[in-house]
C-alpha positions in Angstrom: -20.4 3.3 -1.4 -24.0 2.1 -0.6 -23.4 -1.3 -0.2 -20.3 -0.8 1.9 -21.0 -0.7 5.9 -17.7 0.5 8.3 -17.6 -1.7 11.7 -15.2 -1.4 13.7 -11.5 0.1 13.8 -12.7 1.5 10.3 -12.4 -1.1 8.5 -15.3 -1.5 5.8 -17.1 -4.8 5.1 -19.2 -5.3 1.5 -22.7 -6.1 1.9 -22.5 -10.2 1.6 -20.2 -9.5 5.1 -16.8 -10.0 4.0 -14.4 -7.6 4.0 -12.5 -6.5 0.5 -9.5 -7.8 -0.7 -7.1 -5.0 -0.3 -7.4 -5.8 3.6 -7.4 -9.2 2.9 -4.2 -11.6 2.6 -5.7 -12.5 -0.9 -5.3 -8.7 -1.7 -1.7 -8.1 -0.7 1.9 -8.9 -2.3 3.8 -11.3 0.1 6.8 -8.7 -0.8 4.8 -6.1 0.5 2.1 -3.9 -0.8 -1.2 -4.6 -2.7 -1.1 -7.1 -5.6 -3.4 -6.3 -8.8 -6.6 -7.8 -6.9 -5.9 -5.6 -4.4 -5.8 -2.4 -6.5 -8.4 -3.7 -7.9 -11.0 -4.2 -5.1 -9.6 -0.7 -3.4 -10.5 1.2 -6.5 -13.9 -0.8 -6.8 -14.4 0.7 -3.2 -13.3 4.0 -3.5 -14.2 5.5 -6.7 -12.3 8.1 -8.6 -9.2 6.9 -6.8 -5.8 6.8 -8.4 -4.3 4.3 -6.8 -1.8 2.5 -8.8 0.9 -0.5 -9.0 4.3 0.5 -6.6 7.6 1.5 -8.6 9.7 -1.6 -8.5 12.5 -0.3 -11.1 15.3 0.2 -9.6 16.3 3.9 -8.8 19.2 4.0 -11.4 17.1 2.7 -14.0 14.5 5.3 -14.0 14.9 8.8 -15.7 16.1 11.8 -13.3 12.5 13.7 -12.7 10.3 11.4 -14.7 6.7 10.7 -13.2 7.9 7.3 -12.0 10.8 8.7 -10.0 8.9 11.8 -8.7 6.0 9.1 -7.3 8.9 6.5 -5.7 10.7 9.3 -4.4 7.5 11.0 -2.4 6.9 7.3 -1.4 9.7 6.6 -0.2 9.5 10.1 2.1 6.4 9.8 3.2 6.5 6.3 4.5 10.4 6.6 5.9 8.8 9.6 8.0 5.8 6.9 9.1 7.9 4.5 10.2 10.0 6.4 12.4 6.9 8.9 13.8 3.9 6.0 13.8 5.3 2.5 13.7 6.8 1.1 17.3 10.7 0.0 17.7 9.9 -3.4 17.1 7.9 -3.0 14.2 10.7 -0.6 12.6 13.2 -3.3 12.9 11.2 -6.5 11.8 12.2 -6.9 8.1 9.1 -8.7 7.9 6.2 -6.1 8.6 4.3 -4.5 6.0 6.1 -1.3 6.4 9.6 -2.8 5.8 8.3 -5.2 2.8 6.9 -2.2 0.8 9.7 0.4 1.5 12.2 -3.0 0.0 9.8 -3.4 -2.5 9.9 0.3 -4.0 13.5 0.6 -3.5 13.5 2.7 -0.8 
């Protein structure tokens, strides 16, 4: 992370000045979450990382307990819970912010 400098709201910017493209439009799915050059740039960023493509099989088409379903299912948890504690009303109910795409995209 040496060449990486945080200004503000914590968002980090590489050392020619741009930011990386998991905070970029370039870097994100227009159905929601990160597409591969996203993943990408976030695991060039933050090393050791496991971040990894989202779940898009549907939920009957994935084996009762199987790694794939354990990971959608915590997902799907975890963000549910962030949109009702941390996101505002008008945010929860426009089917077009990020929190919305990705919870559609994994099924949830």
């Amino acid at each position: 992370m040496g060449d990486i400098a945080l200004r503000g709201q914590g968002r980090a910017m590489l050392a020619n000045g741009s930011t990386p493209a998991w905070q970029r439009k370039e870097g994100k799915n227009p159905s929601g979450g990160l597409n591969r050059k996203g993943i990408a740039s976030y695991r060039a960023q933050n090393p050791g990382s496991k971040l990894s493509m989202a779940v898009t099989t549907k939920p009957s088409k994935l084996k009762p307990g199987s790694k794939a379903a354990n990971r959608r299912k915590s997902f799907c948890k975890r963000m549910t819970g962030m949109k009702k504690k941390l996101t505002s009303a008008k945010t929860a109910r426009d089917p077009n912010s990020r929190i919305n795409k990705s919870l559609r995209k994994w099924n949830c």
